[in-house]
FIKOLZA-1660 file (N, C-alpha, C; in steps of 0.1 Angstrom, whole numbers, plus 5000, padded with zeros to 4 digits):
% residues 205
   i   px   py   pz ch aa at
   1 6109 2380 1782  A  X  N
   1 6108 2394 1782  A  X CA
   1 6098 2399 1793  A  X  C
   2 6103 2411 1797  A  X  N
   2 6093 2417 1808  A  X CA
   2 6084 2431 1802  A  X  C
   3 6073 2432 1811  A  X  N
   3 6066 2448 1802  A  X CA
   3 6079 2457 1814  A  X  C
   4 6081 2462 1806  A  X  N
   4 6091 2475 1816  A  X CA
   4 6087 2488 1816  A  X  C
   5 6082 2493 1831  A  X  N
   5 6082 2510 1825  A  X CA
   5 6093 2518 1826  A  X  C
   6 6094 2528 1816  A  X  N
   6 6107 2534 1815  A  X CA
   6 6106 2546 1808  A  X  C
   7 6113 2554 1817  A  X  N
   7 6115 2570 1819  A  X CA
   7 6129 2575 1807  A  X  C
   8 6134 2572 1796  A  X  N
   8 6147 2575 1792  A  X CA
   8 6149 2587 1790  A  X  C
   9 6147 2600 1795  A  X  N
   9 6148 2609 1794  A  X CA
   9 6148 2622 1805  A  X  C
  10 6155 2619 1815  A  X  N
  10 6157 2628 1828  A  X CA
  10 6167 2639 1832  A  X  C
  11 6168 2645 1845  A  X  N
  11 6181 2654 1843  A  X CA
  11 6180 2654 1862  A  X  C
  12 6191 2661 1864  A  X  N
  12 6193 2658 1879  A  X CA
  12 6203 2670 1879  A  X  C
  13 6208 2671 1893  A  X  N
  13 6217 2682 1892  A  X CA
  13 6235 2675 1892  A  X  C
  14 6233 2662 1889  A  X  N
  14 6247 2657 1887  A  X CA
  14 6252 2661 1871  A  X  C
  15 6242 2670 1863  A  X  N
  15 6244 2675 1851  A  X CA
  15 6255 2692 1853  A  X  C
  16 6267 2686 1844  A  X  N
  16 6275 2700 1845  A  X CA
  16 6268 2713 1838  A  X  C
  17 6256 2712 1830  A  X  N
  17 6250 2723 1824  A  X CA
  17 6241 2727 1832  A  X  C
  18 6227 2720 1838  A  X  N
  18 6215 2720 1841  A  X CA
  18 6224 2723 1858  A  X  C
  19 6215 2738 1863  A  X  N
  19 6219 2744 1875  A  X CA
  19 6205 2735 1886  A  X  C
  20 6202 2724 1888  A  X  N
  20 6193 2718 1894  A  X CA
  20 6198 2718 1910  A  X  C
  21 6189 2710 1920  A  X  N
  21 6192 2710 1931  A  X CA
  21 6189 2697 1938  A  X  C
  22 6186 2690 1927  A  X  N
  22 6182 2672 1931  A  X CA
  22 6195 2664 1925  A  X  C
  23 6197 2656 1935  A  X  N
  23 6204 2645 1929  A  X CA
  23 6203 2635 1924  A  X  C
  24 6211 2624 1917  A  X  N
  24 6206 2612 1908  A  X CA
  24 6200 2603 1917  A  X  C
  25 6206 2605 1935  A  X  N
  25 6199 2593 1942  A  X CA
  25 6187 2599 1942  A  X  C
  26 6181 2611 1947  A  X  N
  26 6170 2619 1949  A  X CA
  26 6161 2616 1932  A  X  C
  27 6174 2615 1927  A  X  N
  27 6159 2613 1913  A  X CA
  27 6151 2595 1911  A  X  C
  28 6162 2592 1916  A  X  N
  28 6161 2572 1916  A  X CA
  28 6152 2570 1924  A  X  C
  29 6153 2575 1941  A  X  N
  29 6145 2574 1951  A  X CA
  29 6129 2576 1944  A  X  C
  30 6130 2588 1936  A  X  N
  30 6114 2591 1936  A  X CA
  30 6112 2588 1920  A  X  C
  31 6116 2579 1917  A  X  N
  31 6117 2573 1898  A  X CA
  31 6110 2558 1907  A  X  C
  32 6116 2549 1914  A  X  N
  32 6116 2540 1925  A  X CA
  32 6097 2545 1927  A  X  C
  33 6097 2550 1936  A  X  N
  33 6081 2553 1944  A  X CA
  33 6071 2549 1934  A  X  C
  34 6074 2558 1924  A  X  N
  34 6058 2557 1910  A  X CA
  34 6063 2541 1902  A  X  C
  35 6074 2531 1908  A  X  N
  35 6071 2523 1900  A  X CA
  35 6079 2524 1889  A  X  C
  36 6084 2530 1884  A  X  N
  36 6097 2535 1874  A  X CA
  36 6109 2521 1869  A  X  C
  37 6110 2508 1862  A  X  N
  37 6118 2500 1866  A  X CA
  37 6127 2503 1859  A  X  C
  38 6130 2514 1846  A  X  N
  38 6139 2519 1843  A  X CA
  38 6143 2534 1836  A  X  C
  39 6153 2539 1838  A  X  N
  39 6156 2551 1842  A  X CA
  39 6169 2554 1834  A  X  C
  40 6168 2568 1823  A  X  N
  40 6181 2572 1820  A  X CA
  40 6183 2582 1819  A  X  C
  41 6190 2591 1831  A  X  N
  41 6196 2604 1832  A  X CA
  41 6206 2609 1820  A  X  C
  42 6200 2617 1816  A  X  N
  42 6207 2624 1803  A  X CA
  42 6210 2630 1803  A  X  C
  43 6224 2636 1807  A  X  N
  43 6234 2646 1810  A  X CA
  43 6234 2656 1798  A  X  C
  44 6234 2668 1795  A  X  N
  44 6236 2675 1786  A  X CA
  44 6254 2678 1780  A  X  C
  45 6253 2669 1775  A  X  N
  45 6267 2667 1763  A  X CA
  45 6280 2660 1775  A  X  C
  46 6273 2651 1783  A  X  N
  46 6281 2641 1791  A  X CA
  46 6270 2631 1796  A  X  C
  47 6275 2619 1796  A  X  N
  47 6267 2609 1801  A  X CA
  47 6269 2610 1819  A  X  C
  48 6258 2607 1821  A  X  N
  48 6252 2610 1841  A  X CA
  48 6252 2598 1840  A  X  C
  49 6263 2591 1841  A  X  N
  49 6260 2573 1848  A  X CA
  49 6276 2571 1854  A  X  C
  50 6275 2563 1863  A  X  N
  50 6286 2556 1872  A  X CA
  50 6278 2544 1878  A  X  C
  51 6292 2537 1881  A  X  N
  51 6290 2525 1890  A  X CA
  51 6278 2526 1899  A  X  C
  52 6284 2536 1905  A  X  N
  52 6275 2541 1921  A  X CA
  52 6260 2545 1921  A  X  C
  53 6259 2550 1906  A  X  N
  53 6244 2553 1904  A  X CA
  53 6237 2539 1900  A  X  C
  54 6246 2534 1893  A  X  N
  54 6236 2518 1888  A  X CA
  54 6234 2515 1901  A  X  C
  55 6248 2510 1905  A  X  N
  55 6242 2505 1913  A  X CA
  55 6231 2507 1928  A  X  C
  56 6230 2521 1933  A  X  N
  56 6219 2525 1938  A  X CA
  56 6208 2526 1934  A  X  C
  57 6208 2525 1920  A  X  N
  57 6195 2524 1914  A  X CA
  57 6192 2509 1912  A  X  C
  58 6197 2498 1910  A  X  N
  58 6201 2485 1909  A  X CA
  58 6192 2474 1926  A  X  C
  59 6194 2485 1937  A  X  N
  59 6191 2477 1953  A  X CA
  59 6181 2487 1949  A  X  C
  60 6170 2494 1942  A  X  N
  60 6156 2497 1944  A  X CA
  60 6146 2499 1934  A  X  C
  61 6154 2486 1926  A  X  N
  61 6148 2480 1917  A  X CA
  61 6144 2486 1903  A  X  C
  62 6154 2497 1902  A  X  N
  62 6154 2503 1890  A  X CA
  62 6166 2505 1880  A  X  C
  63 6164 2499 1865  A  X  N
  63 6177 2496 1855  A  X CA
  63 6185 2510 1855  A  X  C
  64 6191 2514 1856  A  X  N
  64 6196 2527 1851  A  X CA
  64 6204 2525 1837  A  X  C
  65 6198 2530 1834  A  X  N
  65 6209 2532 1814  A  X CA
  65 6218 2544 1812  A  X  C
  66 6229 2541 1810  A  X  N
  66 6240 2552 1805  A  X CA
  66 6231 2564 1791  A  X  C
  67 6236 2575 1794  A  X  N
  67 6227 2582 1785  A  X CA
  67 6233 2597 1785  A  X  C
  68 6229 2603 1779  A  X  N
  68 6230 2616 1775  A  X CA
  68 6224 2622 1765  A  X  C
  69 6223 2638 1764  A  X  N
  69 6215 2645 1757  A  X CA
  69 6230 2651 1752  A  X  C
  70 6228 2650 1736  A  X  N
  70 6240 2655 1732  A  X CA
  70 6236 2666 1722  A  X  C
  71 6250 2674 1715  A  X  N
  71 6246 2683 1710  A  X CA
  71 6248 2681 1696  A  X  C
  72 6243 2679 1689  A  X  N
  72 6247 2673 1675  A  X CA
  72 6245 2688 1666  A  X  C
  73 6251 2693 1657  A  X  N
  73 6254 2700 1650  A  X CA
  73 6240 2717 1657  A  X  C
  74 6241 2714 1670  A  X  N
  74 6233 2727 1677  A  X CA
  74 6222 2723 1683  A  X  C
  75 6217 2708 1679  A  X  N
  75 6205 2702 1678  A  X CA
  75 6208 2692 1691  A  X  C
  76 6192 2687 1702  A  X  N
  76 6197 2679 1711  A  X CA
  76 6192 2666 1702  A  X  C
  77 6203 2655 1707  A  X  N
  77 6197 2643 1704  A  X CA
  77 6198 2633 1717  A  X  C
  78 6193 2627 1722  A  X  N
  78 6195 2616 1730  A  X CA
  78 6200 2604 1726  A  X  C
  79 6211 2604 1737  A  X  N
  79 6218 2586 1729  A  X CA
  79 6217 2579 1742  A  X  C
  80 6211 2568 1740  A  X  N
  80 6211 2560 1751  A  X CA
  80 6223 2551 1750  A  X  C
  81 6233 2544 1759  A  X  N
  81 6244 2536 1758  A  X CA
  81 6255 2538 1747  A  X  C
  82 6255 2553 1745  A  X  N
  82 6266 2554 1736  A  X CA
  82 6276 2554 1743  A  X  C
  83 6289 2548 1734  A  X  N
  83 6304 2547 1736  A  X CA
  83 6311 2561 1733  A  X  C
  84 6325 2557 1736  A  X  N
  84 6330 2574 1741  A  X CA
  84 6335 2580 1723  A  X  C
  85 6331 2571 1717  A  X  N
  85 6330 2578 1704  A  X CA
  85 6315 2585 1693  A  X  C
  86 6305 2578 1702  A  X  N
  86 6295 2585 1696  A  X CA
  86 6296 2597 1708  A  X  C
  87 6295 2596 1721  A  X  N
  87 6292 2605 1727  A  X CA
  87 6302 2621 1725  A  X  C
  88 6314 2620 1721  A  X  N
  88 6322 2626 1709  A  X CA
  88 6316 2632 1698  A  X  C
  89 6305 2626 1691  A  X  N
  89 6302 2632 1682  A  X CA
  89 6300 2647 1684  A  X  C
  90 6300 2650 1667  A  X  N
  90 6290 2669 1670  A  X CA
  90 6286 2670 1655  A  X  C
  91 6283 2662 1644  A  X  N
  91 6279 2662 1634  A  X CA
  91 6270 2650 1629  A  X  C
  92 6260 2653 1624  A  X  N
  92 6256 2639 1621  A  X CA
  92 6259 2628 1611  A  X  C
  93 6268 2635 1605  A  X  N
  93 6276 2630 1592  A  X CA
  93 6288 2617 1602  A  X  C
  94 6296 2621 1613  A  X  N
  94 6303 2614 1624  A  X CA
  94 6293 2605 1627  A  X  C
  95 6275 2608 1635  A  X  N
  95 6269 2599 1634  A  X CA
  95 6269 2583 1629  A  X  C
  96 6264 2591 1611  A  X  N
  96 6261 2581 1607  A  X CA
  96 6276 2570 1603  A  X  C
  97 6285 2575 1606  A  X  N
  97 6298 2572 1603  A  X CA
  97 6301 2559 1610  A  X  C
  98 6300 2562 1621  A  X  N
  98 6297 2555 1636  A  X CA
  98 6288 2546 1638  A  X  C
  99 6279 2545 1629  A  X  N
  99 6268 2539 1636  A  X CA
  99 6264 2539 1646  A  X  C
 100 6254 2526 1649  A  X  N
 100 6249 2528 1661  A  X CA
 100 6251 2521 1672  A  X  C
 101 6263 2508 1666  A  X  N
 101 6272 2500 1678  A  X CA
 101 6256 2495 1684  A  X  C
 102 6264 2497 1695  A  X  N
 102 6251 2495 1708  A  X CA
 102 6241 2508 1712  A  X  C
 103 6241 2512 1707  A  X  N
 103 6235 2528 1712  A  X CA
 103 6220 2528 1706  A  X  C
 104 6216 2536 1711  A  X  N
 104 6202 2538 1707  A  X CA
 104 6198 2557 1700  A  X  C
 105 6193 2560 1694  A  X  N
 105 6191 2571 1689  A  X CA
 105 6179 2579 1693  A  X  C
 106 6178 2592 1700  A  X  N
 106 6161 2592 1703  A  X CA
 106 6161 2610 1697  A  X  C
 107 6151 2611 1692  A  X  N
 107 6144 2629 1689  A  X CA
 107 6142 2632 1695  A  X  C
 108 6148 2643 1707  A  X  N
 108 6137 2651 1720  A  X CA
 108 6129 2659 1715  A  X  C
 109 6119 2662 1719  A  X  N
 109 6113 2676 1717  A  X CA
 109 6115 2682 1704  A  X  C
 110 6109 2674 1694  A  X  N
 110 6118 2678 1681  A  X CA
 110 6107 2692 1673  A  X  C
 111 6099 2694 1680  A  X  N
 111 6092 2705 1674  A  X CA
 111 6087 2717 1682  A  X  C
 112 6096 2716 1699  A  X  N
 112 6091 2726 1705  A  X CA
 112 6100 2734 1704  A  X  C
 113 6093 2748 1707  A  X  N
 113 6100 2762 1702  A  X CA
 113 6109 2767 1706  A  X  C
 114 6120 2760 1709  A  X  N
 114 6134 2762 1714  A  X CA
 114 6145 2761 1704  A  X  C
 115 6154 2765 1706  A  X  N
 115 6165 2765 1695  A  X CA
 115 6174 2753 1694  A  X  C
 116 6177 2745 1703  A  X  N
 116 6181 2737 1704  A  X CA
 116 6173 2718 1700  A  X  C
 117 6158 2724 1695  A  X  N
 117 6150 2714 1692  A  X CA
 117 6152 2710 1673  A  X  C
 118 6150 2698 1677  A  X  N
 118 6159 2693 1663  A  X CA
 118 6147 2700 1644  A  X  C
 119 6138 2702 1650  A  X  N
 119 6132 2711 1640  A  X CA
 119 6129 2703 1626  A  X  C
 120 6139 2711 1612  A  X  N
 120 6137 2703 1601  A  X CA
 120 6147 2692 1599  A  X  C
 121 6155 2694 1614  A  X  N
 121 6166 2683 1611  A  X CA
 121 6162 2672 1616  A  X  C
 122 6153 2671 1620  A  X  N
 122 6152 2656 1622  A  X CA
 122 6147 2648 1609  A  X  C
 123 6138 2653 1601  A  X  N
 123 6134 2648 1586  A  X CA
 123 6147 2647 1577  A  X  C
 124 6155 2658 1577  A  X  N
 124 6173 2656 1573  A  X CA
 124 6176 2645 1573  A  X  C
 125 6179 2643 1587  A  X  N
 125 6188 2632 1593  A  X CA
 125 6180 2618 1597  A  X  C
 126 6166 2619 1594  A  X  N
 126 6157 2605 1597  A  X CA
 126 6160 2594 1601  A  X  C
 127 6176 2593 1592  A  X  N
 127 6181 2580 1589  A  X CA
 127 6191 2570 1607  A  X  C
 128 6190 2581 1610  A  X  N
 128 6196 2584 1626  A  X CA
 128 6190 2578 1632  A  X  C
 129 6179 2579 1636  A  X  N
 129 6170 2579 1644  A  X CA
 129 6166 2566 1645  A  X  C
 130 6164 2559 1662  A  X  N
 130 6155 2548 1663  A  X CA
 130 6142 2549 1671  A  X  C
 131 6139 2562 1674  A  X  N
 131 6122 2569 1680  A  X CA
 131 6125 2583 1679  A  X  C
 132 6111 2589 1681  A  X  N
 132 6108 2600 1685  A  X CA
 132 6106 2602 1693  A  X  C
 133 6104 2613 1703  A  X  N
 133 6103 2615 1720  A  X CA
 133 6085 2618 1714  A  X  C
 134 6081 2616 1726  A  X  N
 134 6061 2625 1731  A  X CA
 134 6070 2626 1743  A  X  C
 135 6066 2638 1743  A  X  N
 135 6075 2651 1754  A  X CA
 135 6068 2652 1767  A  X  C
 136 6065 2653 1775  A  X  N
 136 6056 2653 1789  A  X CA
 136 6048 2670 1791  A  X  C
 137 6062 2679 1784  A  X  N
 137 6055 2692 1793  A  X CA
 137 6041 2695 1775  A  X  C
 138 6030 2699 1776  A  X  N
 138 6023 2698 1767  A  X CA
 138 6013 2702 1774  A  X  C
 139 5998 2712 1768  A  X  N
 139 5992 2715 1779  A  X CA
 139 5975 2713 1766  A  X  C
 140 5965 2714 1774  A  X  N
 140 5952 2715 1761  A  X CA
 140 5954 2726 1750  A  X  C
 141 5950 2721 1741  A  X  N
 141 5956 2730 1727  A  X CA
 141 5968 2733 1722  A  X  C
 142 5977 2731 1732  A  X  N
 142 5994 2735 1726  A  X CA
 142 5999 2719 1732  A  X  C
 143 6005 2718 1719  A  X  N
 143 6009 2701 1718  A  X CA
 143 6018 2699 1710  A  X  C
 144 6032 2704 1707  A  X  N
 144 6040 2701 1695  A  X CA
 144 6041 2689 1693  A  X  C
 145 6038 2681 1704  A  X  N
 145 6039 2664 1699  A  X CA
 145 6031 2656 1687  A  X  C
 146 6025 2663 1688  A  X  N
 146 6014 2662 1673  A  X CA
 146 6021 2658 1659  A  X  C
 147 6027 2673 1659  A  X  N
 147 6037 2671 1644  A  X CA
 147 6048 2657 1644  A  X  C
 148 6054 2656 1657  A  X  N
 148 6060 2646 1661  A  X CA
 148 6058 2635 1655  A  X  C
 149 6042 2630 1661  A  X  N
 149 6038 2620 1660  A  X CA
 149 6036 2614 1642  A  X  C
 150 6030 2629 1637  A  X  N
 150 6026 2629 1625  A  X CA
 150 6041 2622 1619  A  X  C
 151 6055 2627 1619  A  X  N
 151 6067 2623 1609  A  X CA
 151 6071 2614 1619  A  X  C
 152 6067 2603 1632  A  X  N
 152 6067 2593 1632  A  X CA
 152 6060 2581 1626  A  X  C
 153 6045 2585 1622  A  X  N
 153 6039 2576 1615  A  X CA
 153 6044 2573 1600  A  X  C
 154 6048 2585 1597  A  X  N
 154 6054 2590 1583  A  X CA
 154 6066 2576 1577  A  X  C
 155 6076 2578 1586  A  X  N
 155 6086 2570 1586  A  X CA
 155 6087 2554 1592  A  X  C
 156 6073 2551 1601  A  X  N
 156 6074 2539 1611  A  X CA
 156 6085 2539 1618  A  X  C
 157 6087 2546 1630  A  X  N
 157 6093 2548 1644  A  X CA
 157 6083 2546 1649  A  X  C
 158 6090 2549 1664  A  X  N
 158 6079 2539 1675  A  X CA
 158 6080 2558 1679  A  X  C
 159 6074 2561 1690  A  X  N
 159 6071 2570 1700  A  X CA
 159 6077 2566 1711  A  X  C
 160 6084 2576 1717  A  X  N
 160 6092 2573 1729  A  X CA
 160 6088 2583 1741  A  X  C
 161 6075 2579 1751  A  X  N
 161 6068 2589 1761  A  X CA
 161 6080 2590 1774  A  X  C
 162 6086 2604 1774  A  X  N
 162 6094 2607 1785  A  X CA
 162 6089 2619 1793  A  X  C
 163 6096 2621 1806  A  X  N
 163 6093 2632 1809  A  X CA
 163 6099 2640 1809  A  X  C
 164 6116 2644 1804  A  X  N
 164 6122 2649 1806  A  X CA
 164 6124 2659 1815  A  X  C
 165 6120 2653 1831  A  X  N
 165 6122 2663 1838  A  X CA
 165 6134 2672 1846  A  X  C
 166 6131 2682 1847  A  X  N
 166 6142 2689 1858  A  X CA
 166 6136 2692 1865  A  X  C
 167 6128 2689 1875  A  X  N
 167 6125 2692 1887  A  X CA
 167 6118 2681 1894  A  X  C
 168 6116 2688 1912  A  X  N
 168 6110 2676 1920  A  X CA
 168 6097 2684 1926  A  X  C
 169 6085 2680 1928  A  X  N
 169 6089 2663 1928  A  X CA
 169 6086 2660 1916  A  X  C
 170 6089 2649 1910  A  X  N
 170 6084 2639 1902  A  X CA
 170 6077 2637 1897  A  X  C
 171 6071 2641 1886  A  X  N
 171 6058 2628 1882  A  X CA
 171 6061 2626 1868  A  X  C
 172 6053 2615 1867  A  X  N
 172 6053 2607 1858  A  X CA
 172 6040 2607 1848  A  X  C
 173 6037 2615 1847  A  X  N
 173 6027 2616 1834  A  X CA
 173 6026 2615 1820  A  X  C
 174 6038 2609 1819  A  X  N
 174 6043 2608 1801  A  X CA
 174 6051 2595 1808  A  X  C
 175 6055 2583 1797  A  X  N
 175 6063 2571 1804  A  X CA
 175 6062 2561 1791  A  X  C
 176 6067 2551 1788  A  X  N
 176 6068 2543 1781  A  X CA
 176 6072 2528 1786  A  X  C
 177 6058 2523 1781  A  X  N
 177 6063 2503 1782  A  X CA
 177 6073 2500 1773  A  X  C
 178 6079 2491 1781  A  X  N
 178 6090 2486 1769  A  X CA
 178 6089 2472 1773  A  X  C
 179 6085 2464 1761  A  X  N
 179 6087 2451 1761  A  X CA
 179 6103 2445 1761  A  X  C
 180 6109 2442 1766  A  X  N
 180 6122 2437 1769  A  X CA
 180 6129 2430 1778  A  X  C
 181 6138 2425 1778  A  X  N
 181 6149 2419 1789  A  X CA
 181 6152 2434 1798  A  X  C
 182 6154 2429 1810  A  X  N
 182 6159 2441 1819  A  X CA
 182 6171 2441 1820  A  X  C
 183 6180 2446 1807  A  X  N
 183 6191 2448 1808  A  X CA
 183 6194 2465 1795  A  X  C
 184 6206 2467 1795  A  X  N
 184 6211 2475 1785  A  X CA
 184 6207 2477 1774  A  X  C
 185 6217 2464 1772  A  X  N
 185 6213 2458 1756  A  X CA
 185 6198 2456 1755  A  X  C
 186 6190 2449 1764  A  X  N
 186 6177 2448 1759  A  X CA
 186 6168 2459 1759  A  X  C
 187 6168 2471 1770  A  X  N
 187 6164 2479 1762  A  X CA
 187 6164 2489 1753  A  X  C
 188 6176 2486 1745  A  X  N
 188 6179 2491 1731  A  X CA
 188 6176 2482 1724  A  X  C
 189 6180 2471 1719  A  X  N
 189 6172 2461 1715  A  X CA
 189 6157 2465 1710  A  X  C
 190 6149 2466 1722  A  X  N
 190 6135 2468 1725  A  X CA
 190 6131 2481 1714  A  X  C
 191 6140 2497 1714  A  X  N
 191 6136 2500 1710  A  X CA
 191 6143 2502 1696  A  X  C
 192 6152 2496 1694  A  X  N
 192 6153 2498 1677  A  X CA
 192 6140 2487 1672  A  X  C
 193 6140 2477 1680  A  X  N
 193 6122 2468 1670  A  X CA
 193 6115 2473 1671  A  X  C
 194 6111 2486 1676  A  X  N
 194 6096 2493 1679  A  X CA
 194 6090 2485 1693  A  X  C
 195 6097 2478 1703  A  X  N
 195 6085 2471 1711  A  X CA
 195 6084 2486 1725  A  X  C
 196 6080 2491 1717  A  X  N
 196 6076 2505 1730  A  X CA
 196 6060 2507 1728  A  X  C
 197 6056 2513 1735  A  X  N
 197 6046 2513 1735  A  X CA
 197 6043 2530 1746  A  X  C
 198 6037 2544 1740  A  X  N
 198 6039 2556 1747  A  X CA
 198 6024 2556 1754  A  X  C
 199 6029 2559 1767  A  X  N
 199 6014 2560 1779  A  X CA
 199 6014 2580 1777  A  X  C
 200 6006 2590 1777  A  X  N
 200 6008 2599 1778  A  X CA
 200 5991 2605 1788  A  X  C
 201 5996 2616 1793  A  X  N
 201 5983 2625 1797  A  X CA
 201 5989 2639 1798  A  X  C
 202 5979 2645 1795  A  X  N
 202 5982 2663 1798  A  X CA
 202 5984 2666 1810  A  X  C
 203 5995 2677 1815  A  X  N
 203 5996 2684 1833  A  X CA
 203 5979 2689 1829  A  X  C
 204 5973 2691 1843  A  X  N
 204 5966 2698 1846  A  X CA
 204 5968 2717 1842  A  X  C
 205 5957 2720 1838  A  X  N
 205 5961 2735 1835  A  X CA
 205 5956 2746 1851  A  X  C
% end
């Protein structure tokens, strides 16, 4: 197994929702620079992966994971390596129906004040879930990740530090080790065992 750092939570303008102006190579290129060895663009309710992105991401030494930010009953969830039947889903009842095959389950932003943040549904649906996100944008004194963290310890999930960024440049001030094989499978694998490990710091105010 290798320590891996890894980003699973990105956005680029290869997303049919998100009106951005960077591309997946523009996001790899500068995922690549900080050191990034693995990376999963999360398309909002379509997975942002192809051949052409692995493999560009693949000659600069960064894993790319199939992924998406999907819309589960209004709520985002992140699925890392879902098949074209979870990514299908829109209920979590289909979810759990489905299991989790190969796929991985993640909470984004489950308590920040947007409508689309999974809220009381993530305690609902618990049973879903293989982490919680610690969110990147977070500043001194306002921290929704907190409560996060609190109904992570609650339940024993790991913490999943992303940055969920839309924009450039870059940084990486939220990220997660992942103990694993540098493959797919292993880092799902990695994170249904808990072997994550969340690096986090506040932006500058």
């Amino acid at each position: 197994m290798q320590r891996l750092k890894a980003d699973l939570h990105v956005h680029c303008a290869d997303d049919a929702v998100d009106l951005l102006k960077y591309s997946a190579e523009m996001l790899i290129d500068s995922a690549a620079k900080l050191n990034v060895n693995v990376l999963a663009i999360t398309g909002h309710e379509s997975v942002t992966y192809s051949d052409r992105f692995a493999t560009y991401a693949r000659e600069r030494g960064v894993l790319l994971v199939p992924a998406m930010e999907a819309l589960i009953e209004g709520k985002h969830v992140v699925i890392l390596n879902p098949d074209a039947d979870q990514a299908a889903a829109r209920t979590f009842d289909e979810v759990r129906i489905l299991g989790r095959r190969n796929a991985a389950f993640l909470a984004p932003h489950p308590y920040y004040p947007i409508r689309t943040s999974l809220g009381r549904a993530l305690i609902d649906n618990i049973d879903v879930f293989d982490a919680i996100e610690c969110c990147a944008l977070y500043f001194w004194g306002v921290n929704p990740n907190r409560k996060a963290e609190r109904v992570a310890k609650r339940y024993g999930l790991p913490m999943l530090g992303t940055t969920d960024s839309h924009s450039l440049p870059y940084q990486v001030n939220t990220f997660s080790w992942v103990e694993a094989e540098p493959t797919v499978d292993g880092i799902v694998q990695a994170i249904r065992d808990g072997r994550v490990q969340c690096v986090t710091r506040r932006y500058p105010t």
